[in-house]
ZADO-1210 file (C-alpha; in nm, 4 decimals, padded with zeros to 6 digits):
<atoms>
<atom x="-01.8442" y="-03.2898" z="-01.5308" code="UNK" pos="1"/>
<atom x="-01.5472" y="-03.4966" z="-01.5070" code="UNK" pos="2"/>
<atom x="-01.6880" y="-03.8129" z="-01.3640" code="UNK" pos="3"/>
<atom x="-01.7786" y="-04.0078" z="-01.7214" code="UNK" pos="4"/>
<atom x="-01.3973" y="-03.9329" z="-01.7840" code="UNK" pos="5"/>
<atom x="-01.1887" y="-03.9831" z="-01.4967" code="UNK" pos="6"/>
<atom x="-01.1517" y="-04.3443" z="-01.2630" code="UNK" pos="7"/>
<atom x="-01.2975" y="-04.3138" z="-00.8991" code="UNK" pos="8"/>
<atom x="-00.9406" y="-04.2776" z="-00.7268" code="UNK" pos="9"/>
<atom x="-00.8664" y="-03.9727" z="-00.9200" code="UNK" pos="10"/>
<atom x="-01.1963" y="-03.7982" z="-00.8812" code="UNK" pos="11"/>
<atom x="-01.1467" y="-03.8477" z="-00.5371" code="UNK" pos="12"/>
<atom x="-00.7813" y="-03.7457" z="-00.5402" code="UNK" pos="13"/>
<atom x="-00.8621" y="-03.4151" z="-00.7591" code="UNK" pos="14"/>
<atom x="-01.1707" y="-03.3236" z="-00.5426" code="UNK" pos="15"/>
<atom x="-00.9534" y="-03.3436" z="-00.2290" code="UNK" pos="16"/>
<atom x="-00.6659" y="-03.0798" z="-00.3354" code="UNK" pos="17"/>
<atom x="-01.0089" y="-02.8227" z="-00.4243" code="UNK" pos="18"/>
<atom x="-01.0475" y="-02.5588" z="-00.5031" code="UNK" pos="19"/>
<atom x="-00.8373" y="-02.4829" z="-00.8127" code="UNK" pos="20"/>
<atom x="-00.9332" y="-02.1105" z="-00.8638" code="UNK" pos="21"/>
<atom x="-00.5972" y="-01.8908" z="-00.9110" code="UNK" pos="22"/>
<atom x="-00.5579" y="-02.0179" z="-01.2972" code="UNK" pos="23"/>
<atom x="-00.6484" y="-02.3243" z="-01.5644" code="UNK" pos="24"/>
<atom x="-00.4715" y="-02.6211" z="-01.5557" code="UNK" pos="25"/>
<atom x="-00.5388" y="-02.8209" z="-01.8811" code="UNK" pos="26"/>
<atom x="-00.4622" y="-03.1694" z="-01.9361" code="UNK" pos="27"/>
<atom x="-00.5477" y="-03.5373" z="-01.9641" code="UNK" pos="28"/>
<atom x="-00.6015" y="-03.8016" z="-01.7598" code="UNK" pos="29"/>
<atom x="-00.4671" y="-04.1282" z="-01.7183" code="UNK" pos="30"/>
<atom x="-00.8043" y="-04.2714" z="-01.9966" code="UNK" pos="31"/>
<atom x="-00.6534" y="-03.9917" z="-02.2501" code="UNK" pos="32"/>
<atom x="-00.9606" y="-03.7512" z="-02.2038" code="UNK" pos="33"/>
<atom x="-00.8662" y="-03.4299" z="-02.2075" code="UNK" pos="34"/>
<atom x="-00.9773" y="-03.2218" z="-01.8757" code="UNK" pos="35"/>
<atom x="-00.9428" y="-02.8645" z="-01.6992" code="UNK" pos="36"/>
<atom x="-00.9209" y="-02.7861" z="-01.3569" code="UNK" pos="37"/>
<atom x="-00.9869" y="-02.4171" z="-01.2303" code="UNK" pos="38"/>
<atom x="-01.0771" y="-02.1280" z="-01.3628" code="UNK" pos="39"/>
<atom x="-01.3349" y="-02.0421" z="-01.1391" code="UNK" pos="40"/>
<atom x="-01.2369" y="-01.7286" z="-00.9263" code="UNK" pos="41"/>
<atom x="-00.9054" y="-01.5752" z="-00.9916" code="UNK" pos="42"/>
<atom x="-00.7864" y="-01.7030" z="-01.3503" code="UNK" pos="43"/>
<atom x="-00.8492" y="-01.4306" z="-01.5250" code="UNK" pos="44"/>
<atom x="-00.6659" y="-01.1423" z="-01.2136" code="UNK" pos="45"/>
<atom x="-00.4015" y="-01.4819" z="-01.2652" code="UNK" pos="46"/>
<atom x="-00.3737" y="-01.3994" z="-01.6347" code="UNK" pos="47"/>
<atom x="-00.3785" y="-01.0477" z="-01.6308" code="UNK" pos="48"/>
<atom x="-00.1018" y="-01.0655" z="-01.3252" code="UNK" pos="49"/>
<atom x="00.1153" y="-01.2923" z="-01.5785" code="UNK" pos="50"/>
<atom x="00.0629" y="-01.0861" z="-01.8370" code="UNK" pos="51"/>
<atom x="00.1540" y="-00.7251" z="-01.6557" code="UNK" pos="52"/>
<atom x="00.5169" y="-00.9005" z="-01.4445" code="UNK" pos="53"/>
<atom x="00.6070" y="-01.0221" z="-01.7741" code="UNK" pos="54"/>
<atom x="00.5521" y="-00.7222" z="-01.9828" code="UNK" pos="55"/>
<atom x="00.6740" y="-00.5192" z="-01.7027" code="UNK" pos="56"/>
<atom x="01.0025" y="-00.7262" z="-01.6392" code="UNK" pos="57"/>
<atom x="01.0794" y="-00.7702" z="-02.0488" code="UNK" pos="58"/>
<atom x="01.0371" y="-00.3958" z="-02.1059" code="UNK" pos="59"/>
<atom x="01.2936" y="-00.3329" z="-01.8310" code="UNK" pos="60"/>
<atom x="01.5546" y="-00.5948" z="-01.8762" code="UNK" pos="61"/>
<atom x="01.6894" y="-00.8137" z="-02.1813" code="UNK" pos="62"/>
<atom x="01.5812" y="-01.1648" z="-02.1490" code="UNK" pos="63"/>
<atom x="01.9540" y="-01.2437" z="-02.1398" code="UNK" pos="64"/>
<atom x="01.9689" y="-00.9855" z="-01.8270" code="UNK" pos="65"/>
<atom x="01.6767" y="-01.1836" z="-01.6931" code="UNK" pos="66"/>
<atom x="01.8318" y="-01.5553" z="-01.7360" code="UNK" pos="67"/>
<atom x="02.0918" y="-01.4317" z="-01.5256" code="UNK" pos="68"/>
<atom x="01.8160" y="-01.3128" z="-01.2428" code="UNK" pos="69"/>
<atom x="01.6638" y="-01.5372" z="-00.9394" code="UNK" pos="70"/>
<atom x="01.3038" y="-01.4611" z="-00.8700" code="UNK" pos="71"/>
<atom x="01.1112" y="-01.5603" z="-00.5571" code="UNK" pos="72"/>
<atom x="00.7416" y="-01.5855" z="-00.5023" code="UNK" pos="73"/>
<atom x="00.6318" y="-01.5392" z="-00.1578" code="UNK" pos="74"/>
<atom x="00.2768" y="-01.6637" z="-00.1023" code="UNK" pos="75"/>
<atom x="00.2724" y="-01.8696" z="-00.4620" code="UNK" pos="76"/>
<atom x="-00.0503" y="-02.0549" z="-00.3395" code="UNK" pos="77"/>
<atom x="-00.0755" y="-02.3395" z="-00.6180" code="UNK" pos="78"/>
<atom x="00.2273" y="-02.1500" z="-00.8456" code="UNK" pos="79"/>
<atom x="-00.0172" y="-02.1232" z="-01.1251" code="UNK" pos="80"/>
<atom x="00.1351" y="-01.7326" z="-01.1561" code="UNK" pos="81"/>
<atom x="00.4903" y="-01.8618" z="-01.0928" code="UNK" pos="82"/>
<atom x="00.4748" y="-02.1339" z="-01.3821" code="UNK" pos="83"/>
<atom x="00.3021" y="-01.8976" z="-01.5991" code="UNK" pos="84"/>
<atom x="00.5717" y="-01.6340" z="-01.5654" code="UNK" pos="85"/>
<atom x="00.8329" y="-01.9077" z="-01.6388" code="UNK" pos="86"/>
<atom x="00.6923" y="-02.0607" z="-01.9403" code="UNK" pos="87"/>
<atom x="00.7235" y="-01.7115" z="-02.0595" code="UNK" pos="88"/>
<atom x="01.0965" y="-01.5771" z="-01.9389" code="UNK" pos="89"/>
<atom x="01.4115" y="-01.7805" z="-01.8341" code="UNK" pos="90"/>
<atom x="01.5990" y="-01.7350" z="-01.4580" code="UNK" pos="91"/>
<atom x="01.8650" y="-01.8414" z="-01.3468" code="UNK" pos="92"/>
<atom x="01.7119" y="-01.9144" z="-01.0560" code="UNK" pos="93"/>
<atom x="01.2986" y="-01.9527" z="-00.9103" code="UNK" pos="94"/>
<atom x="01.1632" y="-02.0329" z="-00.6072" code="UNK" pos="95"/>
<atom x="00.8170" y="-02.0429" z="-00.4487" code="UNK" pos="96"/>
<atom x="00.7196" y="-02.0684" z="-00.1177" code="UNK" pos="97"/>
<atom x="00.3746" y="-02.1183" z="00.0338" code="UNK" pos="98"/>
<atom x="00.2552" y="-02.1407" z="00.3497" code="UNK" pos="99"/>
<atom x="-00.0018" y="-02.4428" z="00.2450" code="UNK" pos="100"/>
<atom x="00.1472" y="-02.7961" z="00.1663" code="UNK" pos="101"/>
<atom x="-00.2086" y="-02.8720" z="00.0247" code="UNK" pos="102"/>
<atom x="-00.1550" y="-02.5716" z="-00.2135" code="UNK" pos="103"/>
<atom x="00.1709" y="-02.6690" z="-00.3495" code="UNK" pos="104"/>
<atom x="00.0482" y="-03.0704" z="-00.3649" code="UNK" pos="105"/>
<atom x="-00.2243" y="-02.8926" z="-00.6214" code="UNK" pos="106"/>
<atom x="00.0324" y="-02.7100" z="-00.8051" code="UNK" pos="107"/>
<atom x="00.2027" y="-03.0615" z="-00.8836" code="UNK" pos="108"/>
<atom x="-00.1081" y="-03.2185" z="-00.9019" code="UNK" pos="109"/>
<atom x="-00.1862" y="-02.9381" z="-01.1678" code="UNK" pos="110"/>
<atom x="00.1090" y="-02.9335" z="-01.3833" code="UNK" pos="111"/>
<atom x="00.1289" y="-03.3146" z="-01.3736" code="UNK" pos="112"/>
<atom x="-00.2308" y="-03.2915" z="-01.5776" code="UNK" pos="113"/>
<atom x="-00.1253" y="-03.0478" z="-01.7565" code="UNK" pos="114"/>
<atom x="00.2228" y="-03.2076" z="-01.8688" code="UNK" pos="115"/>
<atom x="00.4409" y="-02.8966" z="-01.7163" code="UNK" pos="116"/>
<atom x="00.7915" y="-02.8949" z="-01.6063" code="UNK" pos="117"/>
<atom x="00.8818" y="-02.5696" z="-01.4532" code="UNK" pos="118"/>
<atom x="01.2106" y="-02.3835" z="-01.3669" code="UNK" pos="119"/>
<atom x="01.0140" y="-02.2821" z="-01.0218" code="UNK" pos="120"/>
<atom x="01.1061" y="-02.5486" z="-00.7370" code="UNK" pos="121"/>
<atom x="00.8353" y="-02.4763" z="-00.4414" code="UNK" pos="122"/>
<atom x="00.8960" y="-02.5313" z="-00.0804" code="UNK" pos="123"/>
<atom x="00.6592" y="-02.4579" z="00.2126" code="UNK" pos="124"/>
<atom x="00.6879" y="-02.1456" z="00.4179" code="UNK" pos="125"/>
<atom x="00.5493" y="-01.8071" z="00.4427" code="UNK" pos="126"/>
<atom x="00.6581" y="-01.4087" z="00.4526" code="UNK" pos="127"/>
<atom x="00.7636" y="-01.5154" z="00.8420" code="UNK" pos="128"/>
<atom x="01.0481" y="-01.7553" z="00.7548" code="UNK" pos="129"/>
<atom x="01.1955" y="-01.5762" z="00.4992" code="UNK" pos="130"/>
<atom x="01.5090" y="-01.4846" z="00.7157" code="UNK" pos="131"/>
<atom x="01.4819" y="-01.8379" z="00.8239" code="UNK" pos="132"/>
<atom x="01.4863" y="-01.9961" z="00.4979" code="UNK" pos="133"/>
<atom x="01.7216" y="-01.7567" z="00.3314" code="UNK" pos="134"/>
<atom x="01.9916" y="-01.6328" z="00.5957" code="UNK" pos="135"/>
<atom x="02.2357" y="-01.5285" z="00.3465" code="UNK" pos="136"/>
<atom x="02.0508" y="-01.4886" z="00.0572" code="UNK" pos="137"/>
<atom x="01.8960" y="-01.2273" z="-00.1325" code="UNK" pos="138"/>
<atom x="01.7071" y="-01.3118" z="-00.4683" code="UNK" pos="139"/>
<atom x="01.7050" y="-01.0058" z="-00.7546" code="UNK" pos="140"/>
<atom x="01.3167" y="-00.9918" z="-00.7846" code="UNK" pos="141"/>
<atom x="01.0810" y="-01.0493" z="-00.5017" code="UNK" pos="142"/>
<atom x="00.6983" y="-01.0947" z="-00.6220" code="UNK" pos="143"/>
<atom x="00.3610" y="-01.1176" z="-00.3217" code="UNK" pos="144"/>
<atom x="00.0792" y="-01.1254" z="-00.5572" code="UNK" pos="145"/>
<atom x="-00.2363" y="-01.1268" z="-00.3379" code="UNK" pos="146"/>
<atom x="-00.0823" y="-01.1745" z="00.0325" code="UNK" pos="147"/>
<atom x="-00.0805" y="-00.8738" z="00.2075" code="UNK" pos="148"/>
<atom x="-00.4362" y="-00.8616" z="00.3161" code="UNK" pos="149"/>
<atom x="-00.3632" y="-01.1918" z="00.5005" code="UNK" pos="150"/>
<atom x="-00.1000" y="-01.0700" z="00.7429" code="UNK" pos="151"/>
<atom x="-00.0861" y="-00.9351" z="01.0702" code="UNK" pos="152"/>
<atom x="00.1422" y="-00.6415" z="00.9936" code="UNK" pos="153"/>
<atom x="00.1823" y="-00.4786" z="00.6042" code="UNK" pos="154"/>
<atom x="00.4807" y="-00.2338" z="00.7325" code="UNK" pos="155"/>
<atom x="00.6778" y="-00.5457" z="00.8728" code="UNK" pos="156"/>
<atom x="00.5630" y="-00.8022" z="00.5532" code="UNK" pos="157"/>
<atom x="00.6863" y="-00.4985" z="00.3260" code="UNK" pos="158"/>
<atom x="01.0017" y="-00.4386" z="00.4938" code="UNK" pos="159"/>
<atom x="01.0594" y="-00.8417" z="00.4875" code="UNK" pos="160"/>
<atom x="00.9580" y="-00.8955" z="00.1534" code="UNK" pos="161"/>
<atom x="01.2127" y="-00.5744" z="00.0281" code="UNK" pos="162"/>
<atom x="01.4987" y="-00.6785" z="00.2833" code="UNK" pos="163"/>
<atom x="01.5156" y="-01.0231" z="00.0268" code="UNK" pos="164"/>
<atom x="01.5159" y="-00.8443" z="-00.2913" code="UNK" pos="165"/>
<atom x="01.8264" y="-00.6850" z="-00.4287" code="UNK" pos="166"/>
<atom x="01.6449" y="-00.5112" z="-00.7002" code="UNK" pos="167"/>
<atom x="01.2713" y="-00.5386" z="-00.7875" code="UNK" pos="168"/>
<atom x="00.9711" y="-00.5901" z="-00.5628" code="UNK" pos="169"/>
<atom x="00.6523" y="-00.6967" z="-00.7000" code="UNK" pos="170"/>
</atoms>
């Protein structure tokens, strides 16, 4: 539906980073036409994930207690959730990681349409590297929203995932 709207090199560009299915990204495009991307398979488990961390985390801490909070996202596919959660509370700190560097390129690619800066920085890796990436670092809320059914082991991602969080494990 977007091909009256959008030049050739972005069509192409867009339909390479596909599928967009964990959320909507809404936006324009570089002729001003105003286009979505997603929404197919997940976005509404997405929105109903956003909506139950954030009611979840604001009914248990002050925003001001959560400003002072890092948060990390391990498996944040195209950080559609992350962003989401962020647009909504302040951290101090937020990283995703993700296993995919397609996935992240259509997170950027996604909140560059949509006109998003986020808090969240995203770097590639997965439940595996965590010691690797963080040695000496433990973040105050650890989230794995729909991972767990694509490891090898859910005892040792578990223990992994909890030996990074100093106080809430989503």
């Amino acid at each position: 539906i977007f091909t009256f709207f959008m030049n050739e090199n972005e069509i192409e560009y867009i339909n390479a980073l596909a599928p967009f299915d964990h959320g909507v990204w809404k936006g324009e495009i570089s002729s001003g036409e105003k286009v979505s991307l997603g929404g197919t398979l997940f976005s509404n488990r997405s929105e109903w994930l956003v909506d139950k961390i954030v009611s979840y985390l604001t009914q248990n801490f002050s925003l001001q207690d959560l400003a002072s909070m890092s948060l990390l996202e391990v498996g944040s596919y195209d950080g559609w959730v992350l962003t989401q959660v962020c647009k909504k509370i302040k951290f101090l700190d937020v990283i995703g990681i993700e296993p995919r560097k397609k996935n992240i390129k259509k997170g950027q690619v996604g909140r560059q349409l949509a006109g998003i800066e986020t808090q969240a920085n995203f770097i590639q890796g997965s439940v595996d590297d965590l010691r690797h990436l963080f040695p000496d670092r433990n973040f105050d809320i650890v989230m794995c929203l729909g991972v767990i059914h694509h490891v090898s082991s859910t005892y040792d991602t578990i223990f992994s995932l909890s030996s990074k969080s100093s106080n809430i494990c989503i």
